[in-house]
Each structure stands twice: as C-alpha cells, then as structure tokens.
PDB file with SEQRES, HELIX, SHEET and CRYST1 records, atoms N, CA, C and O in Angstrom:
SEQRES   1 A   76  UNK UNK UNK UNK UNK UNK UNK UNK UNK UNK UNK UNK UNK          
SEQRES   2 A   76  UNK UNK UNK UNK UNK UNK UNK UNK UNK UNK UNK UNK UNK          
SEQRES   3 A   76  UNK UNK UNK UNK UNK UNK UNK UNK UNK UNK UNK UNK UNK          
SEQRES   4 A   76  UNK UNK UNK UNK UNK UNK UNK UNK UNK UNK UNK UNK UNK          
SEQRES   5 A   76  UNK UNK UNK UNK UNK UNK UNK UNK UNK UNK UNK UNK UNK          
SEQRES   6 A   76  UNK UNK UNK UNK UNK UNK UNK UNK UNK UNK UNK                  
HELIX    1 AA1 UNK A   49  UNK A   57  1                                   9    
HELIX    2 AA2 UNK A   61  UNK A   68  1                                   8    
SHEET    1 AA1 2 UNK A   3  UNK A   5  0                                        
SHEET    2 AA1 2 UNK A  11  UNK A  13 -1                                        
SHEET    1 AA2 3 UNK A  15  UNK A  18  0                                        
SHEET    2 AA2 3 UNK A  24  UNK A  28 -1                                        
SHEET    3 AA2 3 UNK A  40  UNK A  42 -1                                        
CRYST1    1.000    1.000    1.000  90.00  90.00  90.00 P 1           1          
ATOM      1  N   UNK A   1       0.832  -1.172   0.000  1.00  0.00           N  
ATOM      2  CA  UNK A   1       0.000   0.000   0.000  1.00  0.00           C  
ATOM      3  C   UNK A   1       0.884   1.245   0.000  1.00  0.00           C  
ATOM      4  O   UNK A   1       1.930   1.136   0.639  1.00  0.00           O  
ATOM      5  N   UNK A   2       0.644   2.417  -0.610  1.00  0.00           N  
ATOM      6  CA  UNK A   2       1.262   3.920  -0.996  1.00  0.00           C  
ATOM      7  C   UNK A   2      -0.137   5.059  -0.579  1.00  0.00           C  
ATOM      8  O   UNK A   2      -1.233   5.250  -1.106  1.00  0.00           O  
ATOM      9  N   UNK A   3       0.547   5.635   0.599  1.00  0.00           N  
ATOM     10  CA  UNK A   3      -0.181   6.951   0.646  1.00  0.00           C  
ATOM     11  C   UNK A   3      -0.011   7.851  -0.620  1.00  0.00           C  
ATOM     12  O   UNK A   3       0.993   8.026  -1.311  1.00  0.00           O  
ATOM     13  N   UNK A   4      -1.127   8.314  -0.719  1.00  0.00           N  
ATOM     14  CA  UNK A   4      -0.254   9.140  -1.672  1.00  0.00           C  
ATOM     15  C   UNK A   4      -1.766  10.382  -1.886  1.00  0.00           C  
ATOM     16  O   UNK A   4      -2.956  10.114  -1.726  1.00  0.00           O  
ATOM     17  N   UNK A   5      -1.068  11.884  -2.336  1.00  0.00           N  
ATOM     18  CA  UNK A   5      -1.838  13.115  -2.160  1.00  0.00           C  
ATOM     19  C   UNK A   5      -2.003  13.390  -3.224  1.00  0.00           C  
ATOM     20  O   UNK A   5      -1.070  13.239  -4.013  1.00  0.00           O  
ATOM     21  N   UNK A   6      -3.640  14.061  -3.808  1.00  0.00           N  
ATOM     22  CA  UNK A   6      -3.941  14.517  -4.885  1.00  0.00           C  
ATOM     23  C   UNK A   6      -3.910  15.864  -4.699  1.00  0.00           C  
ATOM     24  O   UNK A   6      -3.859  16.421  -3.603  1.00  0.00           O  
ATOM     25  N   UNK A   7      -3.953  16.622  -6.234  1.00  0.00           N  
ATOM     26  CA  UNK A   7      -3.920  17.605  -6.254  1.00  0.00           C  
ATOM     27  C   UNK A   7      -4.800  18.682  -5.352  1.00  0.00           C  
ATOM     28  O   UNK A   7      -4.416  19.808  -5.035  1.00  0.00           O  
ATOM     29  N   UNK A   8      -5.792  18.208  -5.086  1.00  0.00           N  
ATOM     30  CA  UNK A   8      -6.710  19.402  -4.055  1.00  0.00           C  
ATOM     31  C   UNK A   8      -6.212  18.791  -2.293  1.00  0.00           C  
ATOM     32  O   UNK A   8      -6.749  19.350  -1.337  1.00  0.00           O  
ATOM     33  N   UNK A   9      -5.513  18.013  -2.121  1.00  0.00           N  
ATOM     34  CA  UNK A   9      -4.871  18.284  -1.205  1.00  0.00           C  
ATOM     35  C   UNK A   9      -5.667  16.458   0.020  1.00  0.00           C  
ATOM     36  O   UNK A   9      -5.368  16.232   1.192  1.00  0.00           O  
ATOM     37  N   UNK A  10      -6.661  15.555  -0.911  1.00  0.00           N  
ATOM     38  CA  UNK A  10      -7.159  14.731  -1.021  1.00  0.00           C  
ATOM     39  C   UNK A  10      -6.318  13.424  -0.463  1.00  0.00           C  
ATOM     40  O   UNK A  10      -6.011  12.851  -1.509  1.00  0.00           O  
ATOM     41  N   UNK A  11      -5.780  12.646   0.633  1.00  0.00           N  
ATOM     42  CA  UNK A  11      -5.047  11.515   0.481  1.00  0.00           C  
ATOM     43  C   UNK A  11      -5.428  10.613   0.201  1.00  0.00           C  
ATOM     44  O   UNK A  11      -6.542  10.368   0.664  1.00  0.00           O  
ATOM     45  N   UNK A  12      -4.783   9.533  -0.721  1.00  0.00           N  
ATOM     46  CA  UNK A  12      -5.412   8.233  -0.838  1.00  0.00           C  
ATOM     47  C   UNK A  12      -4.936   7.162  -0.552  1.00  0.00           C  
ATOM     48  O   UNK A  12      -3.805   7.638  -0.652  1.00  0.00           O  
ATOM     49  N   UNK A  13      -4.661   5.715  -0.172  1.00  0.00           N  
ATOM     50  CA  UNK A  13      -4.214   4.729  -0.685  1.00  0.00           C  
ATOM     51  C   UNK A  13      -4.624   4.028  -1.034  1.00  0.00           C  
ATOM     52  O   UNK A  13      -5.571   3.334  -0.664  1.00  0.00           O  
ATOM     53  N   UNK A  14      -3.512   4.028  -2.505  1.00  0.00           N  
ATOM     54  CA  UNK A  14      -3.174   3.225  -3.297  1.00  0.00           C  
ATOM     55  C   UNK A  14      -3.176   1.512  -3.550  1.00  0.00           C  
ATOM     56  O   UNK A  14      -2.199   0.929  -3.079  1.00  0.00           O  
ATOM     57  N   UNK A  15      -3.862   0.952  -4.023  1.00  0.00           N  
ATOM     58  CA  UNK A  15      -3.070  -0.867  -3.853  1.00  0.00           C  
ATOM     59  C   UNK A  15      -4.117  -1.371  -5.184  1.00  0.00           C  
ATOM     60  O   UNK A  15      -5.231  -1.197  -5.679  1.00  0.00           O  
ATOM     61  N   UNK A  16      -2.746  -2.173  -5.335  1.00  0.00           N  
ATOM     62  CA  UNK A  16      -2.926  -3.553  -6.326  1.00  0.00           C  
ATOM     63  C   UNK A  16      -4.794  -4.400  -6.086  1.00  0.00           C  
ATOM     64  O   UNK A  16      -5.285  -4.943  -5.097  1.00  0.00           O  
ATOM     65  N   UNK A  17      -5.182  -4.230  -7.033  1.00  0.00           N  
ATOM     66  CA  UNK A  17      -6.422  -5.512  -6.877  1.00  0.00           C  
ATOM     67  C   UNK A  17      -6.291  -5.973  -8.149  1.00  0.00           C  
ATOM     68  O   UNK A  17      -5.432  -5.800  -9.014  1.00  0.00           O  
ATOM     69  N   UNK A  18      -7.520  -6.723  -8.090  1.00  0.00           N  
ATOM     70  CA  UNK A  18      -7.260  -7.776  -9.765  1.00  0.00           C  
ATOM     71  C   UNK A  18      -8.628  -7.912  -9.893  1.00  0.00           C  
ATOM     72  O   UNK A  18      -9.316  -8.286  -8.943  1.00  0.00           O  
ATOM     73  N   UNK A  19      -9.185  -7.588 -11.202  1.00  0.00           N  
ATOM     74  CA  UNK A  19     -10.653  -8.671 -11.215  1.00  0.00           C  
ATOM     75  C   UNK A  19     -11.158  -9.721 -11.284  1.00  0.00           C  
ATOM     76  O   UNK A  19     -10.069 -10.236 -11.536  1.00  0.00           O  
ATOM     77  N   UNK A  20     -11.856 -10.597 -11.295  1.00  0.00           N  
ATOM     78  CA  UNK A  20     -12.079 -11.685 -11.495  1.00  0.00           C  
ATOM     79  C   UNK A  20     -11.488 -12.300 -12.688  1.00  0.00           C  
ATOM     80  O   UNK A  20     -11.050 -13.448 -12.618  1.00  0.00           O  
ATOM     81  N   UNK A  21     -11.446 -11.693 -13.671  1.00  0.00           N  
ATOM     82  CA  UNK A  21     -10.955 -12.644 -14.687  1.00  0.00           C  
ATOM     83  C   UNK A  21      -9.706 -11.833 -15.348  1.00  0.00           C  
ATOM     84  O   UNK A  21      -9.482 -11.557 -16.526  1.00  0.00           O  
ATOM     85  N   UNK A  22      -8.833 -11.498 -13.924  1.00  0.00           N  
ATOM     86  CA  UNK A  22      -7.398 -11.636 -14.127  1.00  0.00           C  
ATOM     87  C   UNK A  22      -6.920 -10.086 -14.470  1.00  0.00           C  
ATOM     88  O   UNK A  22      -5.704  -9.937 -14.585  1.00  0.00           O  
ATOM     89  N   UNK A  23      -7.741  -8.942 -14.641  1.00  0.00           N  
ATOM     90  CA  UNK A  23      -7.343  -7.864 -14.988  1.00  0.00           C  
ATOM     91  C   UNK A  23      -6.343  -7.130 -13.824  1.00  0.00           C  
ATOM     92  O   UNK A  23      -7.035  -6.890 -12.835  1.00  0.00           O  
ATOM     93  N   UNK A  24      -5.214  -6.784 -13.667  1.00  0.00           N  
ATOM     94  CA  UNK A  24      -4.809  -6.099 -12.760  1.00  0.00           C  
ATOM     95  C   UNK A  24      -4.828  -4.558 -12.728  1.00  0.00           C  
ATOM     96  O   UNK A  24      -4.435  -3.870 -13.669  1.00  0.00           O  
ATOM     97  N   UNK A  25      -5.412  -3.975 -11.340  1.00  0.00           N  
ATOM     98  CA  UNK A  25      -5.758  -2.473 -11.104  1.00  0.00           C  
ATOM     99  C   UNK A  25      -4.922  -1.790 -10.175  1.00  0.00           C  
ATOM    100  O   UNK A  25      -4.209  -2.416  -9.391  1.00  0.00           O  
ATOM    101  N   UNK A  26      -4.973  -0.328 -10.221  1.00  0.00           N  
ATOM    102  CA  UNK A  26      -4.386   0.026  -9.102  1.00  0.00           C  
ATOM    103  C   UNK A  26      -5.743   0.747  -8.776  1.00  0.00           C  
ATOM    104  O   UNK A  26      -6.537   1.388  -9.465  1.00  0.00           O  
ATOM    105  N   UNK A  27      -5.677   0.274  -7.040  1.00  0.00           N  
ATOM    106  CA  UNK A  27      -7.334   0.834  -6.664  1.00  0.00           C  
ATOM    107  C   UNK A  27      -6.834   2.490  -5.837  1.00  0.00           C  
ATOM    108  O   UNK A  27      -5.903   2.593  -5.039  1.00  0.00           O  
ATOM    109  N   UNK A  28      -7.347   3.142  -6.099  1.00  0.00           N  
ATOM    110  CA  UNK A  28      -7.387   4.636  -4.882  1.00  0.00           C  
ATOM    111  C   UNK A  28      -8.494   4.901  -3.773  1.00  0.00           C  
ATOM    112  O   UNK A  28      -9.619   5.379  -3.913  1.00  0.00           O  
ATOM    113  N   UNK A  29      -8.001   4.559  -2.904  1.00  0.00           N  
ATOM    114  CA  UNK A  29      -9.193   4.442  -1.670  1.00  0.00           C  
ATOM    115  C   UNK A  29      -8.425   5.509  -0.935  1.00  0.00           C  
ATOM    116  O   UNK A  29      -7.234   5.794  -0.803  1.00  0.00           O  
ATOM    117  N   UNK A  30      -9.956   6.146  -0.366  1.00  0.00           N  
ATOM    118  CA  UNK A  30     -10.001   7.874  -0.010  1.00  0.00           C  
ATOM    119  C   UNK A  30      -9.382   7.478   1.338  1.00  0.00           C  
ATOM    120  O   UNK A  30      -9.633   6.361   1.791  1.00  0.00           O  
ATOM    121  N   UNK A  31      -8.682   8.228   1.926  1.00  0.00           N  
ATOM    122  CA  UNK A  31      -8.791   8.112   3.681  1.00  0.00           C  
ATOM    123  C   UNK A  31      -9.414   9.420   3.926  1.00  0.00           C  
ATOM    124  O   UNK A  31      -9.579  10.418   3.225  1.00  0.00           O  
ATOM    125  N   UNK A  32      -9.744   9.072   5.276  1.00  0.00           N  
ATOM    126  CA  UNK A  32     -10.387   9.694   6.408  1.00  0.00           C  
ATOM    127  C   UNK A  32     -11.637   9.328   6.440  1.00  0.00           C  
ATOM    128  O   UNK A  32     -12.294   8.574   5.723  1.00  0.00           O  
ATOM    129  N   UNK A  33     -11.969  10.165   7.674  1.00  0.00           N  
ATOM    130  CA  UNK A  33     -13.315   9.199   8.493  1.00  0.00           C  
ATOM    131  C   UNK A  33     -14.258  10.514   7.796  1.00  0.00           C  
ATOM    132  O   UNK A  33     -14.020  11.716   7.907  1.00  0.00           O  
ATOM    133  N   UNK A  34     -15.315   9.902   7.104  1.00  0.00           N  
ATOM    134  CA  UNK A  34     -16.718  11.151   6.589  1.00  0.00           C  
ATOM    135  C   UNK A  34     -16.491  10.840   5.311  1.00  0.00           C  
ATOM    136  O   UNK A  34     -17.602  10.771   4.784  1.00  0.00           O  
ATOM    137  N   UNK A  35     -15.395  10.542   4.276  1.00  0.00           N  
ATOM    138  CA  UNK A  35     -14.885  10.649   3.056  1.00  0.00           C  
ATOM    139  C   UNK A  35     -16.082  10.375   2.172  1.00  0.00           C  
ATOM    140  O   UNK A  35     -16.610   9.276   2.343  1.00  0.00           O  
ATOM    141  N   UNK A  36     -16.658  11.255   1.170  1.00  0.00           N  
ATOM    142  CA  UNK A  36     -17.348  11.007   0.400  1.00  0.00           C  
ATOM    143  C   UNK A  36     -17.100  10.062  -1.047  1.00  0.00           C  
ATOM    144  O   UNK A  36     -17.690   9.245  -1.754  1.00  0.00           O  
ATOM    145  N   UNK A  37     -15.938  10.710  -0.954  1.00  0.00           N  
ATOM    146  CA  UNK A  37     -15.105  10.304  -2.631  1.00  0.00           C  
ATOM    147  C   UNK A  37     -15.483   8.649  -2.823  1.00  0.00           C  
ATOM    148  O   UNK A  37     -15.411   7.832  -1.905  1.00  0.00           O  
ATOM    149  N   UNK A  38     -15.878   8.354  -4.144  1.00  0.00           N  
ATOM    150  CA  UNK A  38     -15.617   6.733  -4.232  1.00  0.00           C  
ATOM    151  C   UNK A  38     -14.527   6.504  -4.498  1.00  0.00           C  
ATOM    152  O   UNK A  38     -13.695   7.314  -4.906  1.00  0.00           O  
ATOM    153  N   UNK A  39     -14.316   4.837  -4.212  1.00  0.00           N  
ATOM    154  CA  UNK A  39     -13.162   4.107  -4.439  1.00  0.00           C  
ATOM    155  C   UNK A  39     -12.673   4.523  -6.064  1.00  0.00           C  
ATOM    156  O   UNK A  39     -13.542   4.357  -6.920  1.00  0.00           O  
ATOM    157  N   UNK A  40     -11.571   4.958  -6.441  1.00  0.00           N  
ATOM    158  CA  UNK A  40     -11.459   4.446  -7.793  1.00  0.00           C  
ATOM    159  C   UNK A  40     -10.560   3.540  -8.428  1.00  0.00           C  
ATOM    160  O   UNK A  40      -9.915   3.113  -7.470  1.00  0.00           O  
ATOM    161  N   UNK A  41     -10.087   2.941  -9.529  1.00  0.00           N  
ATOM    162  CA  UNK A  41      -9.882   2.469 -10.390  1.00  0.00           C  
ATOM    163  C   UNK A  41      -8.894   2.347 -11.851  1.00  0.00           C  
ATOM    164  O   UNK A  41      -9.470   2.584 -12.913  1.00  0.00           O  
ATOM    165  N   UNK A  42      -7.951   2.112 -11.872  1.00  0.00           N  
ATOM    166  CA  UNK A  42      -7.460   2.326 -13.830  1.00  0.00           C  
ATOM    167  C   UNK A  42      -6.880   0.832 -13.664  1.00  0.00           C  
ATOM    168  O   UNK A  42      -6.676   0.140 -12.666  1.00  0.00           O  
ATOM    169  N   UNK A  43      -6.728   0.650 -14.809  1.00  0.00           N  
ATOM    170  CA  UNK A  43      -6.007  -0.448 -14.982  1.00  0.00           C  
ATOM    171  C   UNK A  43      -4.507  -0.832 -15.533  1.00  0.00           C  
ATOM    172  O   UNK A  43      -4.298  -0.683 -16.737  1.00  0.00           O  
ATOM    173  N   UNK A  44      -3.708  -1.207 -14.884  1.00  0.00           N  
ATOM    174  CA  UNK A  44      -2.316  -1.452 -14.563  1.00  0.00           C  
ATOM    175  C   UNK A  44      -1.860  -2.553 -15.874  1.00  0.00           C  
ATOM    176  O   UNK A  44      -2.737  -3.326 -16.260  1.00  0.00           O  
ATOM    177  N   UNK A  45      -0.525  -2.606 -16.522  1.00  0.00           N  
ATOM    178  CA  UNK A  45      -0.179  -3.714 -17.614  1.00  0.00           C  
ATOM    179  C   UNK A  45       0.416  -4.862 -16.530  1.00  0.00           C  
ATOM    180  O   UNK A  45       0.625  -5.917 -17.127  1.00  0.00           O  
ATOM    181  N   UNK A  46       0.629  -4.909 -15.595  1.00  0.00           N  
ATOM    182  CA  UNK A  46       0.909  -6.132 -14.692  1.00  0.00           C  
ATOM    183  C   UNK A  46       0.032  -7.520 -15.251  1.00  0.00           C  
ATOM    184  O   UNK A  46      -1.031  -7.394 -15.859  1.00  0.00           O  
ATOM    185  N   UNK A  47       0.343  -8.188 -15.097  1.00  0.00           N  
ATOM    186  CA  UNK A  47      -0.458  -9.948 -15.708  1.00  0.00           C  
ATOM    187  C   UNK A  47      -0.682 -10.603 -14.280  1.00  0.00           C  
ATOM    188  O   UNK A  47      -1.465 -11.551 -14.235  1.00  0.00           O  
ATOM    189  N   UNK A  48      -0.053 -10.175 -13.086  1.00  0.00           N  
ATOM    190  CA  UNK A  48      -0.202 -10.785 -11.964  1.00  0.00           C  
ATOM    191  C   UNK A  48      -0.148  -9.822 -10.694  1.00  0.00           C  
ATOM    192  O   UNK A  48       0.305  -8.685 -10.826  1.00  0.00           O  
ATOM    193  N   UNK A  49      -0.479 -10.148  -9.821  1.00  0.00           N  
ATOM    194  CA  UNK A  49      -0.711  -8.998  -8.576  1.00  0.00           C  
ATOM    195  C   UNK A  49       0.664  -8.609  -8.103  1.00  0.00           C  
ATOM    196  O   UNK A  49       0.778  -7.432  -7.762  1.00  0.00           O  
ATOM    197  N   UNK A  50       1.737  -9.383  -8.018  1.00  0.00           N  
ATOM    198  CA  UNK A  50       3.339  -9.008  -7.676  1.00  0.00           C  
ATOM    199  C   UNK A  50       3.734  -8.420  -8.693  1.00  0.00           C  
ATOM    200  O   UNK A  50       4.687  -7.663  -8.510  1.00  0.00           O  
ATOM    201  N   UNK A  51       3.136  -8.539 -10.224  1.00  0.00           N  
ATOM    202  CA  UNK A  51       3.693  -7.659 -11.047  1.00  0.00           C  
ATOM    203  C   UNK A  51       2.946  -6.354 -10.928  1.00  0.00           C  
ATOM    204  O   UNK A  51       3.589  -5.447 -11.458  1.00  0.00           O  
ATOM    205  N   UNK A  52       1.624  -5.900 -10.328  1.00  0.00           N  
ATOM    206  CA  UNK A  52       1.064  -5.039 -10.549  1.00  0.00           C  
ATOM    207  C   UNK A  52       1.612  -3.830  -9.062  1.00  0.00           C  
ATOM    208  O   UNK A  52       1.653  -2.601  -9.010  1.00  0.00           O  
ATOM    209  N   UNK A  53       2.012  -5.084  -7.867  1.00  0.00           N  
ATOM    210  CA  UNK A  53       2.384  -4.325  -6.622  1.00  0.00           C  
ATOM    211  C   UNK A  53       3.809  -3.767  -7.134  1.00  0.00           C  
ATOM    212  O   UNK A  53       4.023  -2.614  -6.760  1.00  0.00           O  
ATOM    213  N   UNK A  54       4.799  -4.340  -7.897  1.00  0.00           N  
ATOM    214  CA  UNK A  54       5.885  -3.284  -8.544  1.00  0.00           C  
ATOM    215  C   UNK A  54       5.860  -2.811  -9.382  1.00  0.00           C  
ATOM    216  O   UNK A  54       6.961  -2.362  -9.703  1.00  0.00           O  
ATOM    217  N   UNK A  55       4.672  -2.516 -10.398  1.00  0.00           N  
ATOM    218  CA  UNK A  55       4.604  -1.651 -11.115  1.00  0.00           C  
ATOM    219  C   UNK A  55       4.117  -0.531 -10.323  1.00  0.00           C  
ATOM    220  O   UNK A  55       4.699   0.553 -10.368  1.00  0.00           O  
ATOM    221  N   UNK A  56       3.158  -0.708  -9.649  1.00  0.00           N  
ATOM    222  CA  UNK A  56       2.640   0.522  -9.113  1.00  0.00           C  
ATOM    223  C   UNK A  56       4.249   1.367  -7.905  1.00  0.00           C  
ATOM    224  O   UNK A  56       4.526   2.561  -7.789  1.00  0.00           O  
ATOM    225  N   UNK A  57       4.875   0.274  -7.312  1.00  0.00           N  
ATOM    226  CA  UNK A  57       6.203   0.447  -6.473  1.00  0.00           C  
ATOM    227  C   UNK A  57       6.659   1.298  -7.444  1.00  0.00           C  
ATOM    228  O   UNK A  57       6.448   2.446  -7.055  1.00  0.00           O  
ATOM    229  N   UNK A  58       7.312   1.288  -8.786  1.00  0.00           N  
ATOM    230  CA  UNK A  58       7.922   2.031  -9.915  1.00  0.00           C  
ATOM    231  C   UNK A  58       7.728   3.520 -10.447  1.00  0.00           C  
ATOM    232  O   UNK A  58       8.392   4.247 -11.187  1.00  0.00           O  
ATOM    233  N   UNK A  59       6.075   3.713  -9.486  1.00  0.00           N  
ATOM    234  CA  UNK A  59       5.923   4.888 -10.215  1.00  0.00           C  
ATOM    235  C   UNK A  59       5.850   5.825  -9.508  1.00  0.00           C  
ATOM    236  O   UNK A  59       5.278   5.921  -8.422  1.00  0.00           O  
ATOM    237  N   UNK A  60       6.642   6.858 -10.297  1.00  0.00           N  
ATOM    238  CA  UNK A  60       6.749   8.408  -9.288  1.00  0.00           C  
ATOM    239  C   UNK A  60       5.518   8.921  -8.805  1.00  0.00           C  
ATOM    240  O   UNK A  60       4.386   8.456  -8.935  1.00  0.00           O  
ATOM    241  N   UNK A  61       5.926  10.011  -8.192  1.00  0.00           N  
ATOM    242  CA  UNK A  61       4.197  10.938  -8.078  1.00  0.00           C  
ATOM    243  C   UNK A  61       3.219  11.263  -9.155  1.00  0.00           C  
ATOM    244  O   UNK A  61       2.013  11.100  -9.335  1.00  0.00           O  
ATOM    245  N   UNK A  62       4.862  12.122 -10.206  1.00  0.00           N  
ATOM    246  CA  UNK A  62       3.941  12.991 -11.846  1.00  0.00           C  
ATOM    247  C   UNK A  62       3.605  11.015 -12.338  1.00  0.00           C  
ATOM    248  O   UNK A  62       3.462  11.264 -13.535  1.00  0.00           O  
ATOM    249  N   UNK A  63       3.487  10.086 -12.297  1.00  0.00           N  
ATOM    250  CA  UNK A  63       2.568   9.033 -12.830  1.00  0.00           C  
ATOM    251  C   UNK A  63       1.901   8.425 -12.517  1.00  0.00           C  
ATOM    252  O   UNK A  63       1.146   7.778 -13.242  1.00  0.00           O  
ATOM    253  N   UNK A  64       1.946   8.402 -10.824  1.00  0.00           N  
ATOM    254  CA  UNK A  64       0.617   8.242  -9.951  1.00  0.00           C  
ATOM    255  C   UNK A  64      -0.364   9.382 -10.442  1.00  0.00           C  
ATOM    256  O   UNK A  64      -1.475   9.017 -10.826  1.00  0.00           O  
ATOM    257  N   UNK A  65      -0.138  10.374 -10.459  1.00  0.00           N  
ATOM    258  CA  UNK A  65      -1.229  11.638 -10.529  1.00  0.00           C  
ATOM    259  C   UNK A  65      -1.932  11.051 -12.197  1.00  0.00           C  
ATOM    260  O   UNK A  65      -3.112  10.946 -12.533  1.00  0.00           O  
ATOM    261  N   UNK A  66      -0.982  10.831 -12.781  1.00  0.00           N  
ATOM    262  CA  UNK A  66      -1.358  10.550 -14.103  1.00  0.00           C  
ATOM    263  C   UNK A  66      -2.318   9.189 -14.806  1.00  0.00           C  
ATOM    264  O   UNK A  66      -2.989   9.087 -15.833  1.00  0.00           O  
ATOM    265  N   UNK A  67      -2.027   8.369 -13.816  1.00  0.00           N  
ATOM    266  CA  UNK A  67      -2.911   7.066 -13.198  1.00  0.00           C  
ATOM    267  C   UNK A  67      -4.107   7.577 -13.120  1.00  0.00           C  
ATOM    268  O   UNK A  67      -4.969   7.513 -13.996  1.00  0.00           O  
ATOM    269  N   UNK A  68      -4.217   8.244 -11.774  1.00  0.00           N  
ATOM    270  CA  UNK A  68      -5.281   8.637 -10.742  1.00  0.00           C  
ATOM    271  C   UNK A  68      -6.597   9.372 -12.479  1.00  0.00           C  
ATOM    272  O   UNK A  68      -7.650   8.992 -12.992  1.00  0.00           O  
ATOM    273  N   UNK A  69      -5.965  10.103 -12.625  1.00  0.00           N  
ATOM    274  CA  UNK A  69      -6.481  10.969 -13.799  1.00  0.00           C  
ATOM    275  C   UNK A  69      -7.160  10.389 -14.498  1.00  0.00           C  
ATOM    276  O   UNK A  69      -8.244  10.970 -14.543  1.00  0.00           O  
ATOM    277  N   UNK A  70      -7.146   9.311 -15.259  1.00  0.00           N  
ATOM    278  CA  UNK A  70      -7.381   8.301 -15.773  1.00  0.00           C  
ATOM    279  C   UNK A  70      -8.305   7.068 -15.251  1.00  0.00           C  
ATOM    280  O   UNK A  70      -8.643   6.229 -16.086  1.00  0.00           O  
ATOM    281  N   UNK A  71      -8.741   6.923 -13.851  1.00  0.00           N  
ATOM    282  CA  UNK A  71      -9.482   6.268 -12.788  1.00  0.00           C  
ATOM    283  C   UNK A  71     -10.616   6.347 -13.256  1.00  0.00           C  
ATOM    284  O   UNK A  71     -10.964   7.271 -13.991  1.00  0.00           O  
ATOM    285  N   UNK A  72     -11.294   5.478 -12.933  1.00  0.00           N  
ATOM    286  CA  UNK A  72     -12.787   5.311 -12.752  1.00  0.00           C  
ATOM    287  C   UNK A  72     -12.964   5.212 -11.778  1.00  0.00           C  
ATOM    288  O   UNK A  72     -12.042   4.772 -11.092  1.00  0.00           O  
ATOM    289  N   UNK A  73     -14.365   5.592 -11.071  1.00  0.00           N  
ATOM    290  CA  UNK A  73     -14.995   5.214 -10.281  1.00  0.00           C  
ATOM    291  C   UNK A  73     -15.490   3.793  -9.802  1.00  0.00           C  
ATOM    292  O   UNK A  73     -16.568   3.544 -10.342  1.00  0.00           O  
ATOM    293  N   UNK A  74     -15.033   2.703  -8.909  1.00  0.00           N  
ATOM    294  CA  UNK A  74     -15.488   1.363  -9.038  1.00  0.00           C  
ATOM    295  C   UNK A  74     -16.765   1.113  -8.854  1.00  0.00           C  
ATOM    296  O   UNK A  74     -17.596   1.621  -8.101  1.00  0.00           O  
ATOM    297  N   UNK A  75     -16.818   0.351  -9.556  1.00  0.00           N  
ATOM    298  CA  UNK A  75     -18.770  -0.103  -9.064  1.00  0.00           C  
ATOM    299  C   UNK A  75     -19.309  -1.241  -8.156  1.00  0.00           C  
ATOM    300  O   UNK A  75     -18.862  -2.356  -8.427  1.00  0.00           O  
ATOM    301  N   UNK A  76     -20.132  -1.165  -7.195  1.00  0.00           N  
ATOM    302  CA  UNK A  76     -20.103  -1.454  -6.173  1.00  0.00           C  
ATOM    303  C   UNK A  76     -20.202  -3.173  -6.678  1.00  0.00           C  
ATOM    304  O   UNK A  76     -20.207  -4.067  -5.831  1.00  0.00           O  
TER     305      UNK A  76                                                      
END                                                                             
C-alpha cells in the first residue's frame, strides 16, 4: 500500500487488486473518516498482482497523478 496526495490536497491509498478474470488495477481508496469520494480504479499492464504491486512500487508521483487521472470510479 502507498499513501499518496492529490492535487486538491485529497489523500489516498493506493493498492494492487485484480478482477475476477485476471485484470490487474491500481485501486485509490479515499482516507479519512466522513470521506465522500468513491473508491477508484485504472487499470495497470501487470499480468499478476506481484507484477502489478511493482509496477505501481515504480511509479513516481507525476505518474501516480497521471494514473489517478485516468481512474474510474469502481462499481459497487
């Protein structure tokens, strides 16, 4: 897991999930207690969850932000 701060000043962490039929994500889950924001979502080129936990390990801030940007909203 990676804390990590969006531009309006927002923290999230970060982590590896996978979907059911094998897609690997990097998920952004809001912290703090009240948080409205949904979970979100993009999808990572990892083929496996250790490849997706060091890809996401690999990436600076300017490509986390650039990730994040790119997110969806997950659906429940």
């Amino acid at each position: 897991m990676r804390r990590w701060i969006d531009e309006q000043g927002q923290a999230w962490d970060v982590v590896a999930g996978r979907e059911s039929w094998g897609v690997s994500l990097a998920l952004f889950v809001p912290v703090g207690a009240g948080r409205r924001e949904p979970i979100r979502q993009a999808l990572l080129r990892a083929a496996g969850y250790d490849d997706a936990q060091r890809e996401l390990d690999s990436l600076d801030d300017a490509a986390l932000a650039a990730l994040f940007r790119s997110a969806q909203p997950k659906e429940s």
